[in-house]
C-alpha positions in Angstrom: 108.6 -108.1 63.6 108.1 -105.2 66.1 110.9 -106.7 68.0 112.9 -107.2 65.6 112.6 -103.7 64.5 113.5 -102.7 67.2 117.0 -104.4 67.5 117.5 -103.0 63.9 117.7 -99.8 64.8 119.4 -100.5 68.3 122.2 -101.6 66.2 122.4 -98.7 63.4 122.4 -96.6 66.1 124.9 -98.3 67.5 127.2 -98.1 64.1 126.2 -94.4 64.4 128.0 -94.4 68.0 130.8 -95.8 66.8 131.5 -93.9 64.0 130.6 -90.8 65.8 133.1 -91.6 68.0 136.0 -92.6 65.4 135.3 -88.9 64.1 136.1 -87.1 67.4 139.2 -89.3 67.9 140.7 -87.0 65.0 138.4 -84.2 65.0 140.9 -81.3 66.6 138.3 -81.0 69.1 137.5 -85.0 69.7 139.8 -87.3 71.7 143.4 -87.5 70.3 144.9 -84.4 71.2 148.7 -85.2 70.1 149.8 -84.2 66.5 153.3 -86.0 66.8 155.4 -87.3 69.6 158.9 -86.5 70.2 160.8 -88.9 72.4 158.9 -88.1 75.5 157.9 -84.5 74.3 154.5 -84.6 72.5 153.5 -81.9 69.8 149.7 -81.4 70.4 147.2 -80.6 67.7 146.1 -77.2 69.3 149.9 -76.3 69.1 149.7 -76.9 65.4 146.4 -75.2 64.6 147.7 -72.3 66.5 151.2 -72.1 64.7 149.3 -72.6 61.5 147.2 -69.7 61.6 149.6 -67.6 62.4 151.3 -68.2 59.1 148.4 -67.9 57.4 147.5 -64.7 58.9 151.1 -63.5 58.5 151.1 -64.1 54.8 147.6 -62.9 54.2 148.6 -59.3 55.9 151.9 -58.9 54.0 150.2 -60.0 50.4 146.7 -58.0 51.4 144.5 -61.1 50.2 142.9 -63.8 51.3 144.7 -67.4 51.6 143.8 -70.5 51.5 145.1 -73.8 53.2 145.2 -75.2 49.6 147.9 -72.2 48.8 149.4 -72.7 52.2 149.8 -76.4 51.3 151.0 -75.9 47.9 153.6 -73.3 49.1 154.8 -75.6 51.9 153.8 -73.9 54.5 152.2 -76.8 56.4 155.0 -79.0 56.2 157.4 -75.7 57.1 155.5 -75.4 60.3 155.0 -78.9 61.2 158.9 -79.0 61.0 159.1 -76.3 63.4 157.7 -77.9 65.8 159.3 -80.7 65.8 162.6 -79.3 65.8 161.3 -77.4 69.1 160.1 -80.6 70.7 163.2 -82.2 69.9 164.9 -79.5 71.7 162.6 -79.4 74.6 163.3 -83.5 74.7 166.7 -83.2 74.8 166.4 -80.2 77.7 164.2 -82.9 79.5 167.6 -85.6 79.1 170.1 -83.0 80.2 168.1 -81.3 82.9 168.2 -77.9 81.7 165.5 -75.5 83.1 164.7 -71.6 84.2 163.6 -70.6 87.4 160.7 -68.5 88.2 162.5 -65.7 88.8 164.4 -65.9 85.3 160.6 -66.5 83.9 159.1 -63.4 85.4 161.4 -61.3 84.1 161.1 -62.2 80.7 157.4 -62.3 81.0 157.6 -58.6 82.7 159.5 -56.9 79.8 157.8 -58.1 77.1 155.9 -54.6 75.7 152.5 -56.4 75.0 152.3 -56.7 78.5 153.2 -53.5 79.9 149.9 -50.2 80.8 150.9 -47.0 79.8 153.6 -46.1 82.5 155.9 -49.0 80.9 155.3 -51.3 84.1 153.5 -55.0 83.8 149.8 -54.9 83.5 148.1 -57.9 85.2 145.1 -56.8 83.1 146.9 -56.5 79.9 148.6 -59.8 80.2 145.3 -62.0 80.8 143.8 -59.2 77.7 146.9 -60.5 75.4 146.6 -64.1 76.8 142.7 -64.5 75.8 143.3 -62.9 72.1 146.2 -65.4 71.6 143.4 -68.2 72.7 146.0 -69.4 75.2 145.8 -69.8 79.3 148.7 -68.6 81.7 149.7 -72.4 82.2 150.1 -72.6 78.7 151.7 -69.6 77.7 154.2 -70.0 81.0 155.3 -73.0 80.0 155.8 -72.1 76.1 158.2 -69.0 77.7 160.2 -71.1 80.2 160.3 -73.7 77.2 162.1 -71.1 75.4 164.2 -69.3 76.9 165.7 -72.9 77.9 165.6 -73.4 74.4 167.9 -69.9 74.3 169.9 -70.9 76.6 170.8 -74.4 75.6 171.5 -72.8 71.6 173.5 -70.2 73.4 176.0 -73.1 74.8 176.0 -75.0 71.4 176.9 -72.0 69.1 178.3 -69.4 71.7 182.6 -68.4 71.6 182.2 -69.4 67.6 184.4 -68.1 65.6 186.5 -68.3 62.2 189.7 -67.7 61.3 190.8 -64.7 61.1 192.5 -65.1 58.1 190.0 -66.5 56.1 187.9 -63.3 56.6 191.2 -61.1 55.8 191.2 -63.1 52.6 187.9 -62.5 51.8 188.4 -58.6 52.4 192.3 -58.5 50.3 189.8 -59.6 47.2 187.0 -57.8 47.3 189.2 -54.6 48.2 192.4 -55.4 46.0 193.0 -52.3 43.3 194.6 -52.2 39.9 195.8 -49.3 38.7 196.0 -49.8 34.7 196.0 -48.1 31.1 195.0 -49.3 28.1 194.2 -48.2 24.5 190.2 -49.3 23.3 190.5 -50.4 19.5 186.9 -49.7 17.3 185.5 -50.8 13.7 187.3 -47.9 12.6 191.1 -49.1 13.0 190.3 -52.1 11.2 192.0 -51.9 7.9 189.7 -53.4 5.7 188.6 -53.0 1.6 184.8 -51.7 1.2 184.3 -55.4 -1.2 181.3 -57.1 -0.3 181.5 -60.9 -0.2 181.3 -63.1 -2.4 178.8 -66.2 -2.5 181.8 -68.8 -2.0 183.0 -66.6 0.8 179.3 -66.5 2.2 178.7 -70.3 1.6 182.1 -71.5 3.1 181.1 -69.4 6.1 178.0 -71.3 6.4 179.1 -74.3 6.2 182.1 -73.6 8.8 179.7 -71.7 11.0 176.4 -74.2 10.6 175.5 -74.5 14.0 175.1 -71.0 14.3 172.2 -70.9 11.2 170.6 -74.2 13.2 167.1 -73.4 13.6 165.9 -74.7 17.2 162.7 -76.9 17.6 159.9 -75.7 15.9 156.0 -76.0 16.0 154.1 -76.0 13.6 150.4 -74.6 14.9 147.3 -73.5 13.1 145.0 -71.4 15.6 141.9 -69.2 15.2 141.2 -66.1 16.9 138.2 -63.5 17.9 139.6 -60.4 18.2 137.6 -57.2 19.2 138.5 -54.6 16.3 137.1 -57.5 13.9 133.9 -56.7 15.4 134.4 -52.9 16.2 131.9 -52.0 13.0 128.9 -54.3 13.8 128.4 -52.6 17.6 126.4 -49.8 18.0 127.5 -47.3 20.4 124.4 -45.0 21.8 125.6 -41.2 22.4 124.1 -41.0 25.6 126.6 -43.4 26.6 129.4 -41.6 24.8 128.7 -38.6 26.5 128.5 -40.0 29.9 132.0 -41.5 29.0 133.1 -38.2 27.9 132.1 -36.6 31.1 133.4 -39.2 33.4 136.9 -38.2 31.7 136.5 -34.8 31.8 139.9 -34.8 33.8 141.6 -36.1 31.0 139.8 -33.7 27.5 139.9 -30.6 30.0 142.7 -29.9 31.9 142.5 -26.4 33.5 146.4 -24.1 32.8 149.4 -25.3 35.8 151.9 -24.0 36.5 155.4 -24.9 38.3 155.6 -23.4 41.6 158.0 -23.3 44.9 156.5 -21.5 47.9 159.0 -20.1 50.7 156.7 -19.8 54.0 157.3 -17.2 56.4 156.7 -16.9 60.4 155.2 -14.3 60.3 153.7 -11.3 57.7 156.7 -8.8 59.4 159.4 -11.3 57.8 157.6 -12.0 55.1 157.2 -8.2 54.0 160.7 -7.6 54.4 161.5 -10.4 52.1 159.4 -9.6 49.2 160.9 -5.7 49.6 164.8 -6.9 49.9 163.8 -8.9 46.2 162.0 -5.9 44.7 165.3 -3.8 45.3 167.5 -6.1 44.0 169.3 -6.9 47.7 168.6 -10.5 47.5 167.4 -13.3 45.1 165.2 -15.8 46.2 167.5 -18.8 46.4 169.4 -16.4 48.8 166.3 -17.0 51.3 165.6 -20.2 51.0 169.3 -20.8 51.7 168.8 -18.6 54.8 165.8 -20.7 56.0 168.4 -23.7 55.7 166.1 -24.9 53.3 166.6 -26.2 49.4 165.0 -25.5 46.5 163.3 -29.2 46.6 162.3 -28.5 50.0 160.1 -25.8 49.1 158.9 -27.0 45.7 155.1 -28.0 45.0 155.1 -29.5 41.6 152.4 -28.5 38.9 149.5 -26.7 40.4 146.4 -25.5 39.1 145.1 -22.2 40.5 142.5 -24.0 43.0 145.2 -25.9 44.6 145.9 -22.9 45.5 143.1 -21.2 47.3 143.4 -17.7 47.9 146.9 -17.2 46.5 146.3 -18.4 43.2 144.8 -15.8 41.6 147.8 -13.4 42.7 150.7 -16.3 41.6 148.6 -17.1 38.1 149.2 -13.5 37.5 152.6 -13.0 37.6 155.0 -14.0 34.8 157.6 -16.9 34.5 159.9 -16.6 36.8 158.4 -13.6 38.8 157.5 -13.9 42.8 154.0 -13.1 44.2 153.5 -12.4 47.6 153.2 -12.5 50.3 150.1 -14.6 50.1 148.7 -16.6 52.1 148.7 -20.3 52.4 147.9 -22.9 55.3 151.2 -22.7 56.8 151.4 -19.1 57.0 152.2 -16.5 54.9 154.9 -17.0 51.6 156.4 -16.0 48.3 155.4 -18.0 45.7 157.8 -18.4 42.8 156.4 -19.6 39.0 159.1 -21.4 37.6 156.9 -22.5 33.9 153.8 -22.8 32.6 151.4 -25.4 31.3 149.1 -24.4 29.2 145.4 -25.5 29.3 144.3 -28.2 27.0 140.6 -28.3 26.1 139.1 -31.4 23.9 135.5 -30.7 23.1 133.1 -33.8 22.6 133.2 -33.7 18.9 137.1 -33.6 18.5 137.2 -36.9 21.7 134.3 -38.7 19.7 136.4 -41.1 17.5 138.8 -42.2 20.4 135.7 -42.5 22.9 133.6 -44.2 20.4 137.0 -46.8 19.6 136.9 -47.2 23.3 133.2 -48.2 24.4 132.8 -50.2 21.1 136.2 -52.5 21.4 135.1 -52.7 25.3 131.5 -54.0 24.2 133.1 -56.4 21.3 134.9 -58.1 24.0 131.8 -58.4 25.4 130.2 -59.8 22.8 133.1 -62.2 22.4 132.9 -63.3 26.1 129.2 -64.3 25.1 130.1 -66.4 22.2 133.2 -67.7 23.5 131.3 -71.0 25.3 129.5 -71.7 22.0 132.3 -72.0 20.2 133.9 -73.9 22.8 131.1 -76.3 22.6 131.7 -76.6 18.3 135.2 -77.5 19.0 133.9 -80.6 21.6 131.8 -81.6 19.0 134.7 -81.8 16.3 134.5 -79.1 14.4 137.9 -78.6 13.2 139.6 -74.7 13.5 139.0 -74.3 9.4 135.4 -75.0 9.7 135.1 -72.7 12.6 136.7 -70.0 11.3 134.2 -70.5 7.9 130.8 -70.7 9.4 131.9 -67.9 12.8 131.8 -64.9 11.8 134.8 -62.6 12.5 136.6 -65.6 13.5 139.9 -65.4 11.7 142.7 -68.6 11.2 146.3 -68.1 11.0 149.4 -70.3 10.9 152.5 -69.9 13.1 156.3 -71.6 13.4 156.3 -71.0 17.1 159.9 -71.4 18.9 160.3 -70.1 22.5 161.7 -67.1 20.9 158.7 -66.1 18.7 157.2 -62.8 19.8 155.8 -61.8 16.7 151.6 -61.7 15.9 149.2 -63.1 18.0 152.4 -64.8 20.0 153.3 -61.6 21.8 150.7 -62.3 24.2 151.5 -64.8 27.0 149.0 -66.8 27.4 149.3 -67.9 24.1 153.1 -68.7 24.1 152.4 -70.8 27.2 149.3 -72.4 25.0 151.8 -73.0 22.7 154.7 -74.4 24.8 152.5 -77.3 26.3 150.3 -78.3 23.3 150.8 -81.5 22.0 149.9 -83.7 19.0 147.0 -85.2 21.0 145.4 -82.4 22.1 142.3 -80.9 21.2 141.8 -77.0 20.5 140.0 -75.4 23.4 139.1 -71.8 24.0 141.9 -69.4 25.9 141.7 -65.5 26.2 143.9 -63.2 25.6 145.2 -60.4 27.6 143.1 -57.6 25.3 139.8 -59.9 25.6 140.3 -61.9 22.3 139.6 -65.4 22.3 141.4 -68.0 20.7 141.9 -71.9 20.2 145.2 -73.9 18.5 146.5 -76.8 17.3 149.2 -78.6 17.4 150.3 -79.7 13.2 153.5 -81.0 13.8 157.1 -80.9 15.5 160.0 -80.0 13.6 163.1 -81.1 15.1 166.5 -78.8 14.8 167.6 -78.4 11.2 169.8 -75.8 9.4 167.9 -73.2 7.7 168.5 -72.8 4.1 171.1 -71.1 2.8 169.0 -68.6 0.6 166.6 -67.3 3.9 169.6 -67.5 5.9 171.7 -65.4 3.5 171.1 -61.8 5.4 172.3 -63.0 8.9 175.3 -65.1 7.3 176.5 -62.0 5.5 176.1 -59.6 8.8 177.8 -62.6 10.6 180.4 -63.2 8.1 180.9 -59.2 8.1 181.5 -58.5 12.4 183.6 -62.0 11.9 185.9 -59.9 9.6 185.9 -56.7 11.5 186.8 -59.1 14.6 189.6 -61.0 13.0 191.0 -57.5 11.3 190.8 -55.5 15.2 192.5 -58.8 16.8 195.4 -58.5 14.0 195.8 -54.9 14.7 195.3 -55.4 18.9 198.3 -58.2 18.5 200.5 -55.6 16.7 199.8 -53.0 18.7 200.4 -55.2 21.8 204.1 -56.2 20.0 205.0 -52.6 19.4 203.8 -51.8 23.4 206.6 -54.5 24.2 209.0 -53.6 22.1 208.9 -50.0 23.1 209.3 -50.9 27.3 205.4 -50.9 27.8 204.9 -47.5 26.3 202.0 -47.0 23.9 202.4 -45.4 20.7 202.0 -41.1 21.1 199.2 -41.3 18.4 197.4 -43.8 20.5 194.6 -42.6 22.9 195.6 -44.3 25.9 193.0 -44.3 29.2 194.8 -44.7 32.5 192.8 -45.8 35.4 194.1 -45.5 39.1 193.1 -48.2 41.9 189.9 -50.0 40.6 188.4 -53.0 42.4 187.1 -56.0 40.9 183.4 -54.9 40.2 184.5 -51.5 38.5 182.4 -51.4 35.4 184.1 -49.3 32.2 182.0 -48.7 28.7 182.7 -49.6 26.0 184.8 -52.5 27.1 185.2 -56.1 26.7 183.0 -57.8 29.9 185.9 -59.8 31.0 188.6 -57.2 31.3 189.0 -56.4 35.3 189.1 -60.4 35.7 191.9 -60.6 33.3 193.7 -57.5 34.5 193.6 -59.1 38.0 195.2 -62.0 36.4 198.4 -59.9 34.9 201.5 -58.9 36.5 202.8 -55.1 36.8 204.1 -54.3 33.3 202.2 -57.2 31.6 200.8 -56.7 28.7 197.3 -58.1 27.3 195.0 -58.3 24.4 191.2 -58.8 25.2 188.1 -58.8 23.4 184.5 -59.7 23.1 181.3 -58.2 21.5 181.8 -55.0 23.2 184.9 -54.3 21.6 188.8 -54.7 21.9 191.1 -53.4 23.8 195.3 -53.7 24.8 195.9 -53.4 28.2 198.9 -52.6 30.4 198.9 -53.3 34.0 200.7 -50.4 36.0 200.6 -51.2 39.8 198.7 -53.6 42.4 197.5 -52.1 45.4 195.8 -53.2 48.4 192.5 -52.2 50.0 192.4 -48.9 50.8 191.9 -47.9 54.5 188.5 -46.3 54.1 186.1 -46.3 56.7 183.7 -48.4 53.7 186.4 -50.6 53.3 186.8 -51.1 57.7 183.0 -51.5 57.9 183.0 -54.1 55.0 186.0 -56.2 57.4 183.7 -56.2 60.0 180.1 -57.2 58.3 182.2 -60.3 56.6 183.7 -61.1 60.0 180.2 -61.3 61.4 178.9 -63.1 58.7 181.4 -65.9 58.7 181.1 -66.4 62.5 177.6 -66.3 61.9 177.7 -68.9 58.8 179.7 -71.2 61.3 177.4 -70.8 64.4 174.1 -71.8 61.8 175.8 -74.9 60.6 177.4 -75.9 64.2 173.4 -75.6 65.2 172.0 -77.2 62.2 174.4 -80.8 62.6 173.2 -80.3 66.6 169.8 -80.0 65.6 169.9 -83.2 62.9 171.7 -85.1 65.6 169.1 -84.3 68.4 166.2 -85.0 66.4 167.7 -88.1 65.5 168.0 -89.1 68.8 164.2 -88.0 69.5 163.0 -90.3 67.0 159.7 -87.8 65.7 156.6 -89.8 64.6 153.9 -87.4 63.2 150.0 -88.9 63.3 148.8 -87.7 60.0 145.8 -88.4 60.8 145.8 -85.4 63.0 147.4 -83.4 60.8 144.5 -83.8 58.5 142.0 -83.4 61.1 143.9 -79.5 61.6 143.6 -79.1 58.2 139.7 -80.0 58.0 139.0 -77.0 60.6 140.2 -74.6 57.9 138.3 -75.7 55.3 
């Protein structure tokens, strides 16, 4: 039996080798050190790891917060990176196939002028490389052969995308309509030129409209939900507020009940007390104003304005400049930039709220804040009722301040206790099979809903639809009556050699591009003026009203320097459009080539060391 034993545990610990050892052959510190192997360029775990965190580290500086791998994963950063590798080794494989290297000499000067590296005279530090190197967790071997990698890398992208260019005239194109100008007039038509009868409509007219117009009176998908909901102000009266607390509130907002008199100040600083004497006197006998000096200074009045002040901000001039009148200047005074003239440009007066007059609004304030807390508290009990099977009526019987309601929620309901958004997005994935749970809301409330049933699009009723048909039916008649009246007035604009009627109020407009934005216009009129030719005349309208237009004269881009420096960026973003794509196709065709296979095991094994 001894012996026996003996071999027992010879061969758990045996099992215990050999699973020890499976771990290490993924562990990012065990035995497989290749993350993914690309043609004869391998991607190694340590490369990944390293890339990694420096994507995590980026996006945790620029958001200011922690993050996760399970935020990097599910924003894609892992897979983002792992490509980038890749496409790297693929590119290093392919430098391998067509020979393509840098010297030492090409390698120690990039090395030299990169700023990291450089002491304090600008020259190359041997101390601060290896100092740079050991942060990065990376030896000269490796970090030499990452910087020859790429600036082959540079080189080789340089010969696949260098000397592209597009056509001149496509970017000339581009530029003739972005630039191109109209230069128009027209005549805007309102409610008012409508010739219309004051008679209300009557219930055929309304009904015909309806019935003509249904789809616009279609109510959209609706649910029907019963919910329940704890709000704080139902439980404002049963909390007792203490006043020692109230007045510890009131104090800790003594900022807000007592604020000391401002007042709006600009403050003109002098060299020295010489100039600043001869200042104040040239103002006291009328031979200058006080914009006149700050306008000497070749300053403006912003420059030397400091807001609303109280009289501490102030220090020792602000007795002197609380003194003075509105619009008087005191000085000179001093200040910590020398001496200066301080000019009150208005006055705010103080505000005092004593503890009596603040008690209802603080006592409001530390009672709703302790209902919520009180809700918080019995917000897991009634969680646990609903488990159980209580339904929302019998909860909202035996819990006290617990109130049920009934809502026809669309996506477009805002209204009540949807206004919140927790609860419309409650709302927009309940289903019939769902069971109420407890949610918050955004003001501590608590609430649970459920799901009664789906009503699919239907037409509302005529009677509850009656106010927005009659509204409708109304701006459908003011529409139709401004079109008739547009059309005529476009007939007596042709008849009369494209010149508007002399009681008309005609607006011209000279050269306007494309985006040129006009109020009180229909949205669509530059596209259709840009669509006319010279003398045409046009009718267009929309909700924003109706106008007849006359198109005068087309005119190119004007020769502005805007309009030159516009040329130019589009120029360079076509060529550079074209160089991305001619890399991309290279890129897809080189990895191709490379054949990329990725051991995921590895990958995970990365991904456990940031757990």
């Amino acid at each position: 039996m001894k012996h026996l034993s003996k071999t027992f545990v010879w061969i758990l610990m045996g099992l215990l080798f050999v699973g020890l050892a499976g771990f290490g052959a993924i562990n990012v510190s065990g035995t497989t050190r290749t993350l993914a192997t690309v043609g004869e360029t391998d991607v190694s775990v340590d490369d990944y790891a390293r890339a990694l965190q420096q994507e995590q580290r980026a996006i945790q500086a620029q958001s200011g917060q922690s993050v996760p791998l399970s935020q990097l994963i599910s924003m894609g950063v892992d897979r983002g990176v792992l490509s980038g590798l890749v496409a790297s080794a693929a590119l290093d494989n392919e430098m391998q196939t067509l020979g393509i290297s840098v010297g030492d000499e090409t390698l120690l000067k990039e090395i030299t002028q990169i700023q990291a590296f450089q002491g304090s005279d600008g020259a190359f530090s041997r101390d601060n490389y290896r100092f740079a190197l050991e942060n990065a967790g990376l030896s000269e071997p490796e970090f030499e052969e990452d910087m020859r990698a790429e600036t082959a890398r540079t080189l080789l992208q340089g010969a696949i995308v260098g000397g592209t260019r597009m056509p001149a005239a496509l970017g000339e194109t581009l530029t003739d309509y972005i630039g191109a100008r109209r230069s128009f007039a027209y005549v805007r038509l309102s409610a008012e030129d409508a010739v219309l009868t004051a008679v209300e409509p009557t219930e055929d007219e309304l009904r015909a409209y309806y019935e003509a117009n249904i789809d616009a009176f279609t109510l959209p998908e609706t649910k029907v939900i019963t919910y329940v909901a704890l709000r704080p102000d139902a439980l404002v009266d049963e909390v007792e507020v203490d006043e020692t607390a109230l007045r510890a509130l009131y104090e800790e907002r003594d900022a807000e009940f007592n604020v000391p008199e401002r007042r709006l100040v600009e403050r003109l600083v002098f060299a020295d007390q010489d100039a600043a004497d001869t200042a104040k006197a040239q103002l006291d006998v009328g031979g200058t104003t006080f914009e006149t000096l700050v306008q000497d200074r070749g300053l403006s009045l912003s420059d030397i304005d400091m807001g609303d002040v109280a009289q501490d901000d102030l220090g020792a001039a602000g007795e002197a400049v609380f003194a003075v009148e509105m619009g008087d200047v005191a000085g000179p005074l001093p200040s910590d930039l020398g001496p200066a003239l301080y000019r009150v440009n208005g006055l705010l007066e103080a505000s005092f709220t004593s503890f009596e007059d603040a008690l209802p609004a603080l006592r409001e304030e530390l009672a709703l804040d302790r209902a919520r807390r009180v809700i918080e508290s019995r917000a897991e009990g009634i969680d646990d009722l609903l488990a159980s099977g209580a339904t929302l009526e019998e909860l909202a019987a035996e819990e006290h301040g617990l109130a049920v309601g009934r809502i026809d929620w669309t996506a477009d309901t805002t209204d009540g206790i949807a206004a919140y958004d927790t609860f419309r997005t409650a709302a927009e994935a309940v289903s019939v099979e769902d069971f109420p749970t407890v949610d918050y809301l955004d003001d501590g409330s608590v609430f649970a809903l459920r799901l009664d049933e789906v009503l699919d699009p239907r037409p509302e009723p005529f009677d509850s639809a009656r106010p927005a048909v009659t509204e409708a039916f109304k701006a459908d008649r003011v529409a139709k009556a401004l079109k008739a009246e547009a059309d005529e007035l476009k007939a007596v604009v042709e008849a009369n050699d494209g010149q508007f009627p002399e009681d008309r109020d005609v607006t011209e407009q000279t050269g306007l591009t494309r985006t040129a934005y006009l109020d009180q216009t229909p949205v669509d009129l530059m596209n259709e003026v840009f669509e006319m030719e010279v003398g045409e005349v046009r009718v267009v309208s929309d909700a924003e009203g109706t106008v007849v237009v006359r198109l005068d004269d087309t005119l190119p881009p004007d020769d502005s320097d805007d309009m030159q420096f516009l040329t130019q960026a589009l120029s360079e973003q076509l060529d550079q459009s074209l160089s991305n794509e001619i890399f991309q196709i290279y890129m897809q065709a080189v990895q191709t080539r490379a054949r990329p296979q990725v051991n995921q095991q590895a990958v995970n094994a990365v991904h456990a060391t940031f757990q």
